[in-house]
C-alpha positions as CSV (number, residue, x, y, z in Angstrom):
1,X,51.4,68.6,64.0
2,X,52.5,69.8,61.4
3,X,50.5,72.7,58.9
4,X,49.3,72.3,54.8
5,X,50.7,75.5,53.5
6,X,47.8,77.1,52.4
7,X,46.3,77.2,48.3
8,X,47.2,81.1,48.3
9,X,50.8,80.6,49.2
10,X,51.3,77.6,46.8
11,X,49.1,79.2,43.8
12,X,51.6,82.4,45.1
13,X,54.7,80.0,44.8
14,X,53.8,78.3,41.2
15,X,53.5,81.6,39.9
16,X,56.4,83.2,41.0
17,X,58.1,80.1,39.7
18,X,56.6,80.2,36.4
19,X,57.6,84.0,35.8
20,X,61.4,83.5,36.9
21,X,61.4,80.7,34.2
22,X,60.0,82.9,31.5
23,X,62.2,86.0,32.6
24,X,65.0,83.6,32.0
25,X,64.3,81.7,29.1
26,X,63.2,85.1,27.3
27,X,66.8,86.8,28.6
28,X,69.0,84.2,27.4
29,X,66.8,83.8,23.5
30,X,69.7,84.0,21.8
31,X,70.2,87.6,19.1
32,X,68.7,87.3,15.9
33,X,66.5,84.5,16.5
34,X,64.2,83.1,13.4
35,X,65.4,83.7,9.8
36,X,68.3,85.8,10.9
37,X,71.7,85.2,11.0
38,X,75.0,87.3,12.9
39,X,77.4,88.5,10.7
40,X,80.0,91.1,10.6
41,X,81.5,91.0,7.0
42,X,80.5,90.4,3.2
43,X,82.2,87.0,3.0
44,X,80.5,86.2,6.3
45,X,76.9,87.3,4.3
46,X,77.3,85.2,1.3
47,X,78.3,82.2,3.0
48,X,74.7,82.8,4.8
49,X,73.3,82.6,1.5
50,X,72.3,86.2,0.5
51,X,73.9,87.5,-3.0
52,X,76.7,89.7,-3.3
53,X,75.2,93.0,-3.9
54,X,72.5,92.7,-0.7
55,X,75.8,92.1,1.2
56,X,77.8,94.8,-0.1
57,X,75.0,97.2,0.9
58,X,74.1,96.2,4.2
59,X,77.7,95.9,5.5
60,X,78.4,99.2,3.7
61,X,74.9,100.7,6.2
62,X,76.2,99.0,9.5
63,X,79.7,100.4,8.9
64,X,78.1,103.6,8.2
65,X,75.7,103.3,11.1
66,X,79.2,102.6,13.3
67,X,80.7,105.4,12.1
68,X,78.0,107.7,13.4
69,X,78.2,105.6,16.7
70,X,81.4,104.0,17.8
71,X,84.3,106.4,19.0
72,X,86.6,107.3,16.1
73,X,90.9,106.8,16.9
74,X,93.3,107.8,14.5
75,X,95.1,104.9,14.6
76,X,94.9,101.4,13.7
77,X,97.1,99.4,16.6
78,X,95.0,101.9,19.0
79,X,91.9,100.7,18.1
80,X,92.6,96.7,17.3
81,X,94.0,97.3,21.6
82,X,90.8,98.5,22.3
83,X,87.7,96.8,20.7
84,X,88.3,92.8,19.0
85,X,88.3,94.2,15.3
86,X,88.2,97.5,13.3
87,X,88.1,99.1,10.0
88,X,89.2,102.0,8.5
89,X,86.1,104.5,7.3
90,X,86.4,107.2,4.5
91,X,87.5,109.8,6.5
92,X,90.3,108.3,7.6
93,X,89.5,107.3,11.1
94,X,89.2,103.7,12.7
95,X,86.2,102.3,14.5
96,X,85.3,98.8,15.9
97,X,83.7,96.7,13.4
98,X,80.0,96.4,13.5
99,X,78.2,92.7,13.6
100,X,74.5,92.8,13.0
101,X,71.4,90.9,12.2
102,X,70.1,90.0,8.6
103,X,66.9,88.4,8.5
104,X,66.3,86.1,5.3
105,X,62.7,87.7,4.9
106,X,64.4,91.3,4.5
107,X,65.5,90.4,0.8
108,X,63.4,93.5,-0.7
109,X,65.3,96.3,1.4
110,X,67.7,94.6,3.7
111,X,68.4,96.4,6.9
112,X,71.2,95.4,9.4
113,X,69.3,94.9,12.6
114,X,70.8,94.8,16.3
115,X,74.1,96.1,15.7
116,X,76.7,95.6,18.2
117,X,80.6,95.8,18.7
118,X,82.8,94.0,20.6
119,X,85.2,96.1,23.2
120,X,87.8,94.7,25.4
121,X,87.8,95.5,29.1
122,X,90.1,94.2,31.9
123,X,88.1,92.2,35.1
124,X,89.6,92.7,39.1
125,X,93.0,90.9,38.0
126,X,94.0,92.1,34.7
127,X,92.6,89.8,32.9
128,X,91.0,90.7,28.9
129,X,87.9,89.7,28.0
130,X,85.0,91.5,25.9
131,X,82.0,93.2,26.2
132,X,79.4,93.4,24.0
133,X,78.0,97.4,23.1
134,X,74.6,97.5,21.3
135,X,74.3,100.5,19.1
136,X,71.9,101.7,16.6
């Protein structure tokens, strides 16, 4: 004969089930969900819709922002080797370039939000691929 499982275990089971589904569907939400849109550049920005100037400023803030962040080589050819793209900041340095999150409800004082940078890294048999480095 065989046994019911009994109403503990399966209430038990049902829950368990039900929180790995909404750890996973909350991990994998993609960045910058709702109004916001990724970008990394002001052509990027006004393609998204916003006007020139809002772009200007908040790609002028996250490249600040990466400045203050991101590790600083004196050369460009170094830095494109390292991380996927770079620019060149006021003092001359180079640092990986910065895509963030601009929410379409932000038009007042825009703010780039969930910066990150993309830096290359090799796996067990040499091959390239990226890694993704939030920063704020």
């Amino acid at each position: 004969m065989s046994r019911m499982p009994s109403k503990k275990f399966l209430f038990a089971a049902i829950l368990a089930t039900a929180a790995l589904g909404t750890f996973v569907a909350t991990r994998r939400t993609p960045a910058c969900g709702g109004d916001g849109k990724i970008m990394s550049t002001q052509t990027e920005c006004v393609s998204w819709g916003f006007d020139a100037a809002t772009c200007k400023t908040v790609v002028e803030k996250a490249r600040a922002a990466a400045v203050r962040a991101t590790p600083r080589l004196s050369d460009s050819i170094q830095c494109e080797t390292q991380f996927t793209d770079c620019f060149e900041a006021p003092d001359g340095g180079f640092h990986p370039k910065p895509s963030f999150c601009l929410r379409a409800s932000a038009k007042e004082a825009p703010e780039p939000l969930e910066m990150r940078y993309l830096q290359y890294e090799s796996d067990r048999m040499s091959r390239k691929k990226t890694r993704e480095i939030p920063f704020n």
